[in-house]
Structures are given as C-alpha cells and as structure tokens.
C-alpha positions in Angstrom: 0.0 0.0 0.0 1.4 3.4 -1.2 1.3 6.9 -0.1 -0.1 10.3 -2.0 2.3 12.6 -3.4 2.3 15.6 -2.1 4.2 18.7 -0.8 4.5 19.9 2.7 4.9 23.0 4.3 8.3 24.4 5.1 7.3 25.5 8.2 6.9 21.6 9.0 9.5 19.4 6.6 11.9 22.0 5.2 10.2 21.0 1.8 7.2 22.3 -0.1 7.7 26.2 0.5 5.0 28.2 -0.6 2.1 25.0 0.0 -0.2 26.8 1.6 -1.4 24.9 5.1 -4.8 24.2 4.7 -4.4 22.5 1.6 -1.3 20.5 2.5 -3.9 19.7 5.9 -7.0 18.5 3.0 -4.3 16.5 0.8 -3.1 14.7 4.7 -6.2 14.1 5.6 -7.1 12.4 1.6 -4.3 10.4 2.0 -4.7 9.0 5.3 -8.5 8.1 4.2 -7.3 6.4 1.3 -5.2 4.3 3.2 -7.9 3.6 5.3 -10.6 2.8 2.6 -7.8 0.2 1.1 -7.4 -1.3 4.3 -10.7 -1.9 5.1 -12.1 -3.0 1.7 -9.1 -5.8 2.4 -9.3 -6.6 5.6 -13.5 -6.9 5.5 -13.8 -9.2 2.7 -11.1 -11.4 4.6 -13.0 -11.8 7.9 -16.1 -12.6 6.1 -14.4 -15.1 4.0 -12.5 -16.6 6.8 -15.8 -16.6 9.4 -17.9 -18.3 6.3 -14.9 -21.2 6.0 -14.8 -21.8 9.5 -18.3 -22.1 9.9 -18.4 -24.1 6.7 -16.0 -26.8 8.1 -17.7 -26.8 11.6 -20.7 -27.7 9.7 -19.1 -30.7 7.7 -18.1 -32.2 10.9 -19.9 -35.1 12.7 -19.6 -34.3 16.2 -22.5 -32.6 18.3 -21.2 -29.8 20.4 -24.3 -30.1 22.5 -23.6 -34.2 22.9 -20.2 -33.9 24.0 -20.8 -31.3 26.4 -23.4 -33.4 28.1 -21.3 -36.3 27.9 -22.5 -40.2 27.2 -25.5 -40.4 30.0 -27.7 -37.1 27.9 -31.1 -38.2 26.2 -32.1 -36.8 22.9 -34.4 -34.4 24.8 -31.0 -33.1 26.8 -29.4 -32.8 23.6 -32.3 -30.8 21.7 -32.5 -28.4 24.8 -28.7 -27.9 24.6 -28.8 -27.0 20.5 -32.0 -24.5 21.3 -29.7 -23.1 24.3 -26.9 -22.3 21.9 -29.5 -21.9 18.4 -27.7 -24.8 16.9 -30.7 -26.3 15.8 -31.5 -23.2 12.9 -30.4 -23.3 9.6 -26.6 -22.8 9.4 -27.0 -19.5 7.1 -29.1 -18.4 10.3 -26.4 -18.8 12.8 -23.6 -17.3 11.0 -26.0 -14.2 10.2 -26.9 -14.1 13.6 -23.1 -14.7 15.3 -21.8 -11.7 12.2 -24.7 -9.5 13.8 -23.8 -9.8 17.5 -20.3 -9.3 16.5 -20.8 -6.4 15.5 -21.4 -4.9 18.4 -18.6 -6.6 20.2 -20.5 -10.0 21.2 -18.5 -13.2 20.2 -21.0 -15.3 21.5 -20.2 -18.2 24.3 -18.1 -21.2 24.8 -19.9 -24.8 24.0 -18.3 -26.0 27.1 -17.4 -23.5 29.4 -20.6 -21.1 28.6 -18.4 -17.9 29.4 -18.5 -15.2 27.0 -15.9 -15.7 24.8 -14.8 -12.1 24.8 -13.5 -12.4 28.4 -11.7 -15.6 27.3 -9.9 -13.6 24.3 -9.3 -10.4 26.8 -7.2 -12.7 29.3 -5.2 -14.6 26.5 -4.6 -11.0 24.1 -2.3 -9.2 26.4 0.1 -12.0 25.8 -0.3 -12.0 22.4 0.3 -8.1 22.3 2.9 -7.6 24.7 5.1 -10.1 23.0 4.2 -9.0 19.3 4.9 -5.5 20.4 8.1 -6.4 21.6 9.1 -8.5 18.8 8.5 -5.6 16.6 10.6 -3.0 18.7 13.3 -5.6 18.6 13.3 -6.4 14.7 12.8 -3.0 13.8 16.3 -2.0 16.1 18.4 -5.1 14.8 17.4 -4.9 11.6 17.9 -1.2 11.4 21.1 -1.4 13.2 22.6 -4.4 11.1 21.1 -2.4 7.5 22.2 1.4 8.2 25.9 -0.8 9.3 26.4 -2.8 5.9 25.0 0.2 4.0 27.9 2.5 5.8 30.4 -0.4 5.9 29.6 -0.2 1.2 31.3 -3.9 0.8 33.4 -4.2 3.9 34.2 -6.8 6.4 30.8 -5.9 7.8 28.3 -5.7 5.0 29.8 -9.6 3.7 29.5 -10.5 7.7 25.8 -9.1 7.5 24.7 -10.5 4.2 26.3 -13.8 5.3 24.7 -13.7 8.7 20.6 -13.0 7.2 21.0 -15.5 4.6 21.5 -18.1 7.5 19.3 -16.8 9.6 16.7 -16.7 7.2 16.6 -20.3 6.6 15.7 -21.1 10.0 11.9 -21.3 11.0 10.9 -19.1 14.8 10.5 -22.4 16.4 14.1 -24.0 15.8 15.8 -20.5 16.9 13.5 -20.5 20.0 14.6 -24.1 21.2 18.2 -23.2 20.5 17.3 -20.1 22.3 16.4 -22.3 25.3 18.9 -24.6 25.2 21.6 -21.8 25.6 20.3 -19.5 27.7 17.8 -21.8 29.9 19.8 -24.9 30.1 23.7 -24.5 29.1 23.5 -21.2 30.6 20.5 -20.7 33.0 20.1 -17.1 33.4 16.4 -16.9 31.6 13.1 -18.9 32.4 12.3 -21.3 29.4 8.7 -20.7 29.6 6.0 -19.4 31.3 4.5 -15.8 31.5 4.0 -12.9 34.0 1.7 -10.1 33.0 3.2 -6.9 32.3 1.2 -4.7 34.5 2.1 -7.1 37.9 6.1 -6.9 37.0 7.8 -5.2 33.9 10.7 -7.0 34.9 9.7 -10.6 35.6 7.5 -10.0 31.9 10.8 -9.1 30.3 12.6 -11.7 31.8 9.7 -14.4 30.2 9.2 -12.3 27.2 12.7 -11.6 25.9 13.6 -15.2 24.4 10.0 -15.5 22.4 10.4 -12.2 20.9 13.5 -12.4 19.9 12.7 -16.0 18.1 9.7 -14.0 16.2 12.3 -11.2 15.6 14.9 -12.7 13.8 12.8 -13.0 10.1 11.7 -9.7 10.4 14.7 -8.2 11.0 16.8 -10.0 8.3 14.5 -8.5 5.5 14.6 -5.2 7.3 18.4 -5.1 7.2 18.2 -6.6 3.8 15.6 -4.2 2.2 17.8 -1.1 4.2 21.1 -2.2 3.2 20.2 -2.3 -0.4 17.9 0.9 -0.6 20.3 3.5 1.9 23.1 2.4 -0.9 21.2 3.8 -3.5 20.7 7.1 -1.8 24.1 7.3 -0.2 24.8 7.6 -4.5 22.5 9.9 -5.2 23.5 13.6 -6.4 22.2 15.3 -2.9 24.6 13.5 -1.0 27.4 14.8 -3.3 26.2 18.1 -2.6 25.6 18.0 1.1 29.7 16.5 1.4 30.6 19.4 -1.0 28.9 21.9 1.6 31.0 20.0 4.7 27.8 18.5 6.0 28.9 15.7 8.3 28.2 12.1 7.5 26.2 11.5 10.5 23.9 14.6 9.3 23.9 13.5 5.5 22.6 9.5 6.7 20.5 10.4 9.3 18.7 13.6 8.6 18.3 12.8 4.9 19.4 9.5 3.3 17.6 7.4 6.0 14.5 8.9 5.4 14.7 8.6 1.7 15.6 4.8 2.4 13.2 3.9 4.9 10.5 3.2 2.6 11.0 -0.3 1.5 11.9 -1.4 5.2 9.0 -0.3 6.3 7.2 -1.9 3.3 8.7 -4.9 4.7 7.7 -4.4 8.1 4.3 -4.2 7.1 4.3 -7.9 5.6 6.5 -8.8 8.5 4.3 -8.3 11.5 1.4 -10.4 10.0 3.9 -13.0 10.2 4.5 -12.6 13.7 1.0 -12.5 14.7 1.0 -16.5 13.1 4.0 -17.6 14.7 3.4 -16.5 18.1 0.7 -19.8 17.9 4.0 -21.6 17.3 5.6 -19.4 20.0 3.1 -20.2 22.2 4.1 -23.9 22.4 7.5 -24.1 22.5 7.5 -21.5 25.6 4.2 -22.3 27.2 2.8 -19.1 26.7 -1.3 -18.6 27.4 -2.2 -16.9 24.8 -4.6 -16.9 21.8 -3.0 -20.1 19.8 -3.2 -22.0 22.7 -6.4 -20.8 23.6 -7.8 -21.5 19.8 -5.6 -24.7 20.0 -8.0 -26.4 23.0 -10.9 -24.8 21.5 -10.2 -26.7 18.0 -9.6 -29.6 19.8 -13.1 -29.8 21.8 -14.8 -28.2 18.6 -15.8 -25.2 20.3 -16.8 -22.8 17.3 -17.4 -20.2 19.6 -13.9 -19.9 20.7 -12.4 -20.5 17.5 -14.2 -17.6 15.3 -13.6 -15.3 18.1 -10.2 -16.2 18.3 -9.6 -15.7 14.1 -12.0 -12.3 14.2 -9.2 -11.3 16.9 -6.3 -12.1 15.3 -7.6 -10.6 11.3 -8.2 -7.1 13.7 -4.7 -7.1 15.0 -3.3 -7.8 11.3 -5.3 -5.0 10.0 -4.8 -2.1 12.3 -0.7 -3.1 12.4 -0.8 -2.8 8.7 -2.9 1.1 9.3 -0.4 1.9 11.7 2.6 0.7 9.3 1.3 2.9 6.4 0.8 5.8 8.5 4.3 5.4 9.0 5.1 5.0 5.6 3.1 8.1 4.9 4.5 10.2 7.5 8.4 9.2 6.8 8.1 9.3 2.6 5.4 12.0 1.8 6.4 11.9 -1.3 6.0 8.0 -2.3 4.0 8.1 -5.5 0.6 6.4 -5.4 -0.4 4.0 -8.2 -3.5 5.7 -10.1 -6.5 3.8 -10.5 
C-alpha cells in the first residue's frame, strides 16, 4: 500500500515552501482516508471469507457440540435443549448471520463447554499476544535497522559480507528451531532466563521481560533479516545519489547526510517490509506459544479446536484478522509520515 504525493509545508519538513497549510492539511487528511478505505475494503472481505470457511467446516463435521458437552449419560431431549440453548438447531446461514450481527457490536458469543462469554476468554489470552508482538517488533525494527544502516555504511566491507552472510543463514531457520536453541543456551547451558511461562506486564515489567525476551527475539529474527536486507540495499542507493554529493561538497557531516536525509529517503521499502512482517508474527506466536508455554490466543484457539468449540475458535480468528489489520494502518501511517512523497499508483 502506497502513499499520495504531495508537498508539505516548510514550516513543518523543510520542503514544499509556498504550500499553503490548509491544503497541504485537506491533501493529509485524503491520503490517510485512502489508506484507510484500502485497508478496510481488504481486511472486511477477509474476515467474512475466513468466518464463512470456518463455519463451513464446523458444519461438515460429525460431532454434536451439545452431545459432548453433556457427555455419554444425555437423552435426545438433553441434547435438543442444549442446540435451542446455543441456536444450533436453525439453519446454518441463520447462525452465521446471527453470530456476524452480534459481533458487530462486540459480542463473540459463548463457549460450548465452558458457557463464558468468549470475549472475556480472548481479553485474558490478548495481552500476551500483544505484549510479546509488540516487543518483537521493537526488537526487529532496532536489529534490523542497526545491522542495515551498518552494511550500507560499511559499502562492501568486512561488515556488509558478515551481514549478508549472517541473514541469509538466519533466514533459513523457522521461529521455532531459533526458540529451542534459544532455550537450550540460555535456559539450560547457561541458565540465566526462564524457558517458559509468563508474568503479565502490568504485575512486574521486569519478571514480563525476563519471560518475554527469548519469544520475541525467536519471532524477531525473520523480520529483521528482511529489514536489514531491504535497508542495506535501498540506503546504498541514496548514499549515490547527487544530494549527498552536494551536502559532502557543503561540509555536511556524515552523521547529518545519513540520518537527517538518506535514511528517510531509504526507509520506505523497510517499512514496506515491516508491514508484511508483522502479519507473520501475529501467526507464529501460535507456534511461539508452544514451545514457551505461553497462554495466549494459539493456545487458547488450539484447546478450543480440539473440543470443537466454534465459539472460541471464530472469536479467536475475528481477533487475530483485527490485530493484522490495524498493524498494517499503523505501518502505512508510518510509511506516509516518513516518505510523503511516495507516488501512489493511479487507479
């Protein structure tokens, strides 16, 4: 997803002089809907096709949620009670309609087999999910940032080959091997960090960090490789072009000239690549989730899939589609406010 060309005041970037405030305000404010418009008219399509599968395949099953919950000793009068309780005995069309409708308005319905709303299950499991995404992203965004702006600088060095030698071995290894090596050395050859478990943030930031570090550094480590990767190759481009001749030529310092010019000009296509990246995150934290015995939503929609609790499950998906869709508004915000001058493809 692109940006809108346009010119901002001096007053605000140094660029644009003479853009008068009000419009440089109206063309903002029509870029930042049109990013919004493109990222809904994706993300809604996607929920309702995901919600419709699901439902689809619950329906091709041959297990009665209202059976198992009552177990082996229920009549067929228990059972028929059980579907009216939970309106599985209407038309499937019906139900997904109905479940869609109360949705909306922030009702996920309730557990077959635990008959709590699923929206309190979700809001117990989600600041795991988000605290550890969060911090996954801070960290991919440093270390990839870190290693890019270094092998652009370094322009063919010692560093740049250790770099490029260094992502394409990282990127052959999936999150979960790197998080059990991640245990074995720092959990069991060299004990200094739990290998699972979790301690909300709010109770102790520094217990949470302690049980938070080695997952998000497992989920960090693709994301960061094709941030480095996508910065290495974009800030040499710019470090060629004819404005950095000219700020050298004016005694600009090279700190200056990367930071306060080139970087920006670069950042683009990292940030491009952050946006795909965090989606990926969001999916292998299910994976995270297992190998450090982490309660979050994949293990929540894990037990839920098991027991064919539908409920659980669609609230669980709806969840994860709304976290993959406001990180990407938030990602091209950032590409808008960092590259104001991206072109946008014309319909």
């Amino acid at each position: 997803m692109t940006a809108v060309e346009f010119d901002a005041p001096a007053g605000l970037t140094g660029r644009g002089a003479g853009v008068p405030l009000s419009r440089w305000a109206a063309q903002w404010g029509m870029a930042v809907l049109r990013l919004l418009r493109s990222t809904l008219f994706v993300g809604i399509p996607v929920v309702l096709i995901a919600t419709i599968i699901t439902y689809g395949l619950g329906a091709l099953t041959d297990t009665n949620p209202a059976a198992q919950v009552l177990g082996e000793t229920a009549t067929p009068a228990d059972i028929d009670r059980m579907n009216h309780y939970f309106g599985l005995d209407r038309p499937l069309v019906v139900q997904y309609l109905s479940w869609l409708g109360h949705a909306l308005t922030g009702d996920l319905g309730r557990s077959y087999y635990t008959t709590l709303p699923v929206t309190d299950s979700i809001s117990q499991a989600l600041p795991v999910n988000l605290s550890i995404t969060v911090l996954a992203v801070l960290i991919a965004v440093l270390l990839g940032g870190a290693l890019g702006i270094g092998a652009a600088l370094s322009g063919g060095g010692w560093f740049d080959r250790g770099v490029t030698l260094l992502c394409s071995a990282a990127s052959t290894v999936p999150p979960f091997v790197i998080g059990i090596g991640l245990i074995v050395l720092f959990s069991v050859t060299v004990p200094i960090l739990p290998s699972g478990g979790y301690v909300p943030f709010s109770e102790d930031p520094g217990r949470w960090l302690r049980f938070a570090i080695l997952p998000a550094i497992a989920l960090a480590v693709e994301g960061a490789v094709a941030i480095a990767r996508q910065l290495r190759t974009s800030l040499v481009g710019e470090l060629r072009e004819n404005y950095v001749t000219g700020a050298d030529v004016r005694g600009l310092t090279k700190l200056r000239v990367v930071f306060g010019h080139a970087l920006r000009n670069a950042a683009g296509p990292a940030i491009t690549v952050l946006g795909y990246s965090i989606p990926q995150i969001i999916g292998a934290m299910v994976v995270a989730e297992a190998v450090f015995n982490l309660p979050g939503l994949g293990k929540l929609s894990l037990d839920a899939a098991g027991k064919g609790d539908i409920p659980v499950i669609q609230g669980v998906l709806v969840t994860m589609i709304g976290l993959v869709v406001v990180s990407n508004l938030l990602v091209n915000a950032a590409l808008l406010r960092l590259t104001p001058h991206a072109r946008r493809q014309q319909p």
